[in-house]
TITOR-947058 format. One record per atom (N, C-alpha, C): residue in three letters; x, y negated, z; residue number from 0; chain. Coordinates in steps of 0.02 Angstrom, whole numbers, plus 32768, in hexadecimal, padded with zeros to 4 digits. Example, Ala and Ser with C-alpha at 12.3 -4.5 7.8 and 13.67 -1.06 7.14 Angstrom:
TITOR-947058
+------+------+-------+------+-----+-----+
: type : east : north :   up : seq : mol :
+------+------+-------+------+-----+-----+
:  Ala : 8294 :  811C : 8186 :   0 :   A :
:  Ala : 8267 :  80E1 : 8186 :   0 :   A :
:  Ala : 8294 :  80A5 : 8186 :   0 :   A :
:  Ser : 8282 :  8070 : 8162 :   1 :   A :
:  Ser : 82AC :  8035 : 8165 :   1 :   A :
:  Ser : 8285 :  7FFE : 818A :   1 :   A :
+------+------+-------+------+-----+-----+
***
This chain:
TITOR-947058
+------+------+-------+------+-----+-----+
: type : east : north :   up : seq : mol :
+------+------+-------+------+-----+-----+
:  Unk : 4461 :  49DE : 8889 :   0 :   A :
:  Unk : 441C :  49CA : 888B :   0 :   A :
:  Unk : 440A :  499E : 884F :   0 :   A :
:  Unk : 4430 :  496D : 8835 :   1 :   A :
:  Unk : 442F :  4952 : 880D :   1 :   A :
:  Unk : 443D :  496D : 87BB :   1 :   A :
:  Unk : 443F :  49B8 : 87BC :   2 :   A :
:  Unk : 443F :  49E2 : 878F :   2 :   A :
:  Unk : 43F2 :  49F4 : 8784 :   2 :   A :
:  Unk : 43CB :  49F1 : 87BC :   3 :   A :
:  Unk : 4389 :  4A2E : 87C4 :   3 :   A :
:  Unk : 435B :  49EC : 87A6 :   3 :   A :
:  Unk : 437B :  49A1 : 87BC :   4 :   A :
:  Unk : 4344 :  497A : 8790 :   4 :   A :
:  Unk : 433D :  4986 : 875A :   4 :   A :
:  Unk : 4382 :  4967 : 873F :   5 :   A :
:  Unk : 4379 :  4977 : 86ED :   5 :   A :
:  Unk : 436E :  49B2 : 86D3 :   5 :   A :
:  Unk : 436F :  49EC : 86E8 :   6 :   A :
:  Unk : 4364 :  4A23 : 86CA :   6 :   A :
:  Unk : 4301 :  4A2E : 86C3 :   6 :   A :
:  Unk : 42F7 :  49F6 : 86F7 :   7 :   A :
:  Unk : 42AD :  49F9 : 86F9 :   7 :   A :
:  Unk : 4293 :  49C3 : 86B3 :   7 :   A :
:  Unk : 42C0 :  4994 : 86B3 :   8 :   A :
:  Unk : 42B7 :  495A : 868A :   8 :   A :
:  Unk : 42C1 :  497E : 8648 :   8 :   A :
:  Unk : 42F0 :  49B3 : 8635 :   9 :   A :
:  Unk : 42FE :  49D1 : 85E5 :   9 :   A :
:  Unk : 42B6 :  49F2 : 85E6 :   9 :   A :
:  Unk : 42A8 :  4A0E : 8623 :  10 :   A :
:  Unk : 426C :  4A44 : 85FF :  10 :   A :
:  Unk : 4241 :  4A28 : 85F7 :  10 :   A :
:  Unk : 4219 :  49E6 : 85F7 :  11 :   A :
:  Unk : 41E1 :  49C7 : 85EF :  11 :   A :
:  Unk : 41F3 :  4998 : 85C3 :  11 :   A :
:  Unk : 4230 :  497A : 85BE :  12 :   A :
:  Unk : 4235 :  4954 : 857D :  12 :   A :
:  Unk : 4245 :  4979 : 854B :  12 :   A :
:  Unk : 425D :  49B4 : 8546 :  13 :   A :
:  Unk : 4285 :  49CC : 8506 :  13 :   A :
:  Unk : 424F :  4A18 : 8504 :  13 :   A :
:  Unk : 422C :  4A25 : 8523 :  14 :   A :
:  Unk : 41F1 :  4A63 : 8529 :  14 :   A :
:  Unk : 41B8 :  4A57 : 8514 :  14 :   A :
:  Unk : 41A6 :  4A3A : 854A :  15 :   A :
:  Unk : 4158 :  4A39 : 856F :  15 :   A :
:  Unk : 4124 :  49F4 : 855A :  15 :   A :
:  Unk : 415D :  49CF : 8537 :  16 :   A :
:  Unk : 412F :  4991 : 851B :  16 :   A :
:  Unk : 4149 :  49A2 : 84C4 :  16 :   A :
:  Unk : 414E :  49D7 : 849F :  17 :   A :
:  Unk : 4162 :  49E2 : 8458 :  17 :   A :
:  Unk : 411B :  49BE : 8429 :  17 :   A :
:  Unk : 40FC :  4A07 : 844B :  18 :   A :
:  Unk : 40B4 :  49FA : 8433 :  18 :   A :
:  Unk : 4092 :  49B8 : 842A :  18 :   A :
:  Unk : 4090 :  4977 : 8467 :  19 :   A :
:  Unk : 407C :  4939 : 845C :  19 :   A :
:  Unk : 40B5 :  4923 : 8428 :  19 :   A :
:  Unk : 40F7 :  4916 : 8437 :  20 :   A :
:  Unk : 410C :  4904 : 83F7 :  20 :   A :
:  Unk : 411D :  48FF : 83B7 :  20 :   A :
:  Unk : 40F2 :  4944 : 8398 :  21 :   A :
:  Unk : 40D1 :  4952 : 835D :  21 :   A :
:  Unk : 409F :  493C : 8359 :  21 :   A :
:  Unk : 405B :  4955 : 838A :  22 :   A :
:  Unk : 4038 :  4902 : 8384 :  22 :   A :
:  Unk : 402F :  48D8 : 835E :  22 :   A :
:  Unk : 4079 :  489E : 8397 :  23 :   A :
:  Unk : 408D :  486F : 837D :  23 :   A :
:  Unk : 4088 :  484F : 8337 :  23 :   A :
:  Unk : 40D7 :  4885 : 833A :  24 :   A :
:  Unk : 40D9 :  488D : 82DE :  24 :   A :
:  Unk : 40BD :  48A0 : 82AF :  24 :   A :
:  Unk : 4081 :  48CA : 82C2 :  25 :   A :
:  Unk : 4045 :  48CD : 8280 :  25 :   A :
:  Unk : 4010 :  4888 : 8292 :  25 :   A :
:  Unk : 400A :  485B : 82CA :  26 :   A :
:  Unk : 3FDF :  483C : 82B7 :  26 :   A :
:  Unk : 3FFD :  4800 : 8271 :  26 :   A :
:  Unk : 4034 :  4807 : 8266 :  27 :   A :
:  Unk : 404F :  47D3 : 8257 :  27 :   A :
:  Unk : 4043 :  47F2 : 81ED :  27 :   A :
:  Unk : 4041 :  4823 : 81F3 :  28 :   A :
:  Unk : 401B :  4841 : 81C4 :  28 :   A :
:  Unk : 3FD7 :  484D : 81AE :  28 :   A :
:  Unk : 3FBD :  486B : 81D3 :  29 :   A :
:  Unk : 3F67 :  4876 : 81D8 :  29 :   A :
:  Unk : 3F33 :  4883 : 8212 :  29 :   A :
:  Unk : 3F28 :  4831 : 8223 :  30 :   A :
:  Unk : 3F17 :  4825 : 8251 :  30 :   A :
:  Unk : 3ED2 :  4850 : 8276 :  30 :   A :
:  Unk : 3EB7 :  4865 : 823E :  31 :   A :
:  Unk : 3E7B :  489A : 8242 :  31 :   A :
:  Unk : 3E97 :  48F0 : 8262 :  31 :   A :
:  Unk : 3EC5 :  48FC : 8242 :  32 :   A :
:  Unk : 3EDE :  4933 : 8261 :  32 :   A :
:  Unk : 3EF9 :  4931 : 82A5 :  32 :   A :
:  Unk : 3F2B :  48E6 : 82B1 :  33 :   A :
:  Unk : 3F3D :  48EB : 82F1 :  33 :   A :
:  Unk : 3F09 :  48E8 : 832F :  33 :   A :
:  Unk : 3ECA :  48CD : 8320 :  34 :   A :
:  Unk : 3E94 :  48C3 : 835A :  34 :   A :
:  Unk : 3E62 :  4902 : 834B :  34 :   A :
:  Unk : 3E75 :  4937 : 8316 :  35 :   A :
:  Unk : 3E35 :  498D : 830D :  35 :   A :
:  Unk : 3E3F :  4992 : 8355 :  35 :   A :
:  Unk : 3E5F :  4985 : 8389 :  36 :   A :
:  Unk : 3E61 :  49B4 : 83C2 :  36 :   A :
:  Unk : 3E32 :  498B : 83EC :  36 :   A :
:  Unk : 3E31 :  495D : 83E6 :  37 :   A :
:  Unk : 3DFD :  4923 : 841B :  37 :   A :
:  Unk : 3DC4 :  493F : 83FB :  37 :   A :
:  Unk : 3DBF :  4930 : 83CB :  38 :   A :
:  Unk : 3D94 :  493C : 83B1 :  38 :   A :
:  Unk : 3D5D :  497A : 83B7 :  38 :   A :
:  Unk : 3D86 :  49A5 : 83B2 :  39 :   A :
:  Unk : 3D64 :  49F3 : 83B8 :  39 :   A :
:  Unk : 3D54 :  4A07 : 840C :  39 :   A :
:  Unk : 3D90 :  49E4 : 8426 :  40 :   A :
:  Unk : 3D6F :  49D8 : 847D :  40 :   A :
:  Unk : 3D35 :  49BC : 848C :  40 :   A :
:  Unk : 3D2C :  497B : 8464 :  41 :   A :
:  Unk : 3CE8 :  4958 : 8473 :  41 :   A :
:  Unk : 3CB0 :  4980 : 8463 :  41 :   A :
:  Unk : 3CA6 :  49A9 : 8432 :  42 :   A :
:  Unk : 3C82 :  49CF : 8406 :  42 :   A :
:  Unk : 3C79 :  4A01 : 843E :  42 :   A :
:  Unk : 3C9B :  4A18 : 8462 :  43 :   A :
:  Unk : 3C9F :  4A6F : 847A :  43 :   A :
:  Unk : 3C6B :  4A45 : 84B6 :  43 :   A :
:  Unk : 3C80 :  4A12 : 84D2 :  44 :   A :
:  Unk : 3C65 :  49E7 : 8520 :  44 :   A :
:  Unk : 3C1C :  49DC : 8507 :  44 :   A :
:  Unk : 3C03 :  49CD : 84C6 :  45 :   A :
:  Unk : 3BCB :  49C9 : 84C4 :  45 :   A :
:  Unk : 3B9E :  49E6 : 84C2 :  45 :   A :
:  Unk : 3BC0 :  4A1F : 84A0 :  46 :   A :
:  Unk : 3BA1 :  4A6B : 848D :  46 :   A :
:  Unk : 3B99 :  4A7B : 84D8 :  46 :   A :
:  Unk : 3BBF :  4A84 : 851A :  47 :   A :
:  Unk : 3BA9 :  4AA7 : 8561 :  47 :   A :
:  Unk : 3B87 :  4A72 : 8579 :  47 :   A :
:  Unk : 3B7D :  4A2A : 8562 :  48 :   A :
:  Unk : 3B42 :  49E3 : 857D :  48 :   A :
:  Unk : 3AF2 :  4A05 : 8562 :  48 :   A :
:  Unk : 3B07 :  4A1B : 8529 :  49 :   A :
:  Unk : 3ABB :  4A28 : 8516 :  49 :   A :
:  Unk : 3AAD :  4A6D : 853D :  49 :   A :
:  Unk : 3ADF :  4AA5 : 852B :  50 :   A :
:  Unk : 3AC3 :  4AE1 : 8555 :  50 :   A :
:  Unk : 3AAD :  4AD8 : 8583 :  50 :   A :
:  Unk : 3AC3 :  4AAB : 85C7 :  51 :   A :
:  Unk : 3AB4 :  4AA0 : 85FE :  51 :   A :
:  Unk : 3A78 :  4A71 : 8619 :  51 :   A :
:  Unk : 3A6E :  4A4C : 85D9 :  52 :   A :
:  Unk : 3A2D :  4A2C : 85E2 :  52 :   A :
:  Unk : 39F9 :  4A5C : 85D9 :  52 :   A :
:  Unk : 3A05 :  4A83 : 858B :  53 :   A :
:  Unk : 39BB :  4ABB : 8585 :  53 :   A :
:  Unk : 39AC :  4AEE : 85C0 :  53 :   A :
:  Unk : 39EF :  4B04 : 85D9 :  54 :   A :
:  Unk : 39E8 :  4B3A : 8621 :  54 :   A :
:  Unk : 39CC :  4AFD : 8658 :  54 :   A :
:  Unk : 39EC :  4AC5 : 865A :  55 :   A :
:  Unk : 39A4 :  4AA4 : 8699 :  55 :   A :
:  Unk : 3965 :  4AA2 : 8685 :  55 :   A :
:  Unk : 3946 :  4A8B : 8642 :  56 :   A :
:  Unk : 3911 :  4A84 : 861C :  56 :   A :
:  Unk : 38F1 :  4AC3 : 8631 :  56 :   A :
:  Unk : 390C :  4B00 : 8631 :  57 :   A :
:  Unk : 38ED :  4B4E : 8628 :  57 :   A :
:  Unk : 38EA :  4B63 : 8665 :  57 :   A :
:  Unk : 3907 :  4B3C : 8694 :  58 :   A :
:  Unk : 38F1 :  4B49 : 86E6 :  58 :   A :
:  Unk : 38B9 :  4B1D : 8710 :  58 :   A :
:  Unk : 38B3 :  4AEB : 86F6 :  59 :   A :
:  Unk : 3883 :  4AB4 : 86FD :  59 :   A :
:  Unk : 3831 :  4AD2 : 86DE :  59 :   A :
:  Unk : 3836 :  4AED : 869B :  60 :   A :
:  Unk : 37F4 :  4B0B : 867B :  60 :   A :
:  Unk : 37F1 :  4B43 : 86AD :  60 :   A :
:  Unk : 3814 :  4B7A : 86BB :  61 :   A :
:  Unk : 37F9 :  4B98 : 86EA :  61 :   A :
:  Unk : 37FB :  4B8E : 8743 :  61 :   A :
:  Unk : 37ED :  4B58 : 8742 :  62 :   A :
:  Unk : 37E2 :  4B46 : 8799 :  62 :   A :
:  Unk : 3804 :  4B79 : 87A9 :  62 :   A :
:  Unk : 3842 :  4B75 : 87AF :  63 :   A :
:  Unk : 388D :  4B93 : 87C8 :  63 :   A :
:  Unk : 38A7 :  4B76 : 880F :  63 :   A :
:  Unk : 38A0 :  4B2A : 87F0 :  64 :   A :
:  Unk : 38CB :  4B07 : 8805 :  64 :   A :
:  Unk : 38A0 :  4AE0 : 8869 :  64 :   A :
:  Unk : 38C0 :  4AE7 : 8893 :  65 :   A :
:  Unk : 38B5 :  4ACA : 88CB :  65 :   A :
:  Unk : 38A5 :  4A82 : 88DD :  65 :   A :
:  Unk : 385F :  4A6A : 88D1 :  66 :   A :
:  Unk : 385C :  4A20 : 88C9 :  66 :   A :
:  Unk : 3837 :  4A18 : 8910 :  66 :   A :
:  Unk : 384B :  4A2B : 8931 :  67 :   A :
:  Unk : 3846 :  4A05 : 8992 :  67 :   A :
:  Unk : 384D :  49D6 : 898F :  67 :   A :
:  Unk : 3831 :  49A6 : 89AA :  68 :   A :
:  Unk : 384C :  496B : 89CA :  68 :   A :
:  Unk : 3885 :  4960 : 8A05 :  68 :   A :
:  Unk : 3896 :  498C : 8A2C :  69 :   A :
:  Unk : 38CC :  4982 : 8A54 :  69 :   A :
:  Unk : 38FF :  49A3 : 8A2E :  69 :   A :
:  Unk : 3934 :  4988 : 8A20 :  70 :   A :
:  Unk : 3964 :  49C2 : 89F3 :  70 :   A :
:  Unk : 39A6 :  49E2 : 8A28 :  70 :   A :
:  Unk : 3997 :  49DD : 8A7D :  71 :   A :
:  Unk : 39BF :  49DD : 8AB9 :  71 :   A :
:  Unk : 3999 :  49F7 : 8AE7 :  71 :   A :
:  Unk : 39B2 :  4A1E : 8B13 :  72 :   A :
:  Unk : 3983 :  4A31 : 8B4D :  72 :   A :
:  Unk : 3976 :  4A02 : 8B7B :  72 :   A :
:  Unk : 39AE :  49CE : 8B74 :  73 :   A :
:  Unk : 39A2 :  4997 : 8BA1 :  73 :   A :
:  Unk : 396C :  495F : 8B9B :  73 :   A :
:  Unk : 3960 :  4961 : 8B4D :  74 :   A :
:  Unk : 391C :  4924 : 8B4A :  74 :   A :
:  Unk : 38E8 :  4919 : 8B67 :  74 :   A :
+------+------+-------+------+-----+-----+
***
């Protein structure tokens, strides 16, 4: 049993975390390259913030949208 840990422990230290510890080691180089990935994440999150604002915007201009006052059958 004490085989199946560590064999869990090689594959995530010596596998599955490579990638972060290149990372690492490029931030220590170019700190701009090591954060392109935050970066381009933040970018992609804003890009579907705005889509999703203009698709509410474009349901609102055409009285789409359900503005009841009870928003429950129970009210």
């Amino acid at each position: 049993m004490k085989d199946f840990f560590y064999a869990i422990q090689d594959l995530f230290v010596n596998v599955l975390f490579q990638p972060l510890d290149a990372l690492r080691a490029l931030e220590l180089k170019s700190w701009l390259a090591a954060n392109a990935f935050s970066w381009i994440f933040i970018l992609i999150g804003m890009g579907f913030f705005v889509y999703w604002m203009l698709q509410l915007k474009s349901f609102s201009d055409n009285n789409e949208e359900d503005k009841s006052i009870s928003s429950h059958s129970f009210l």
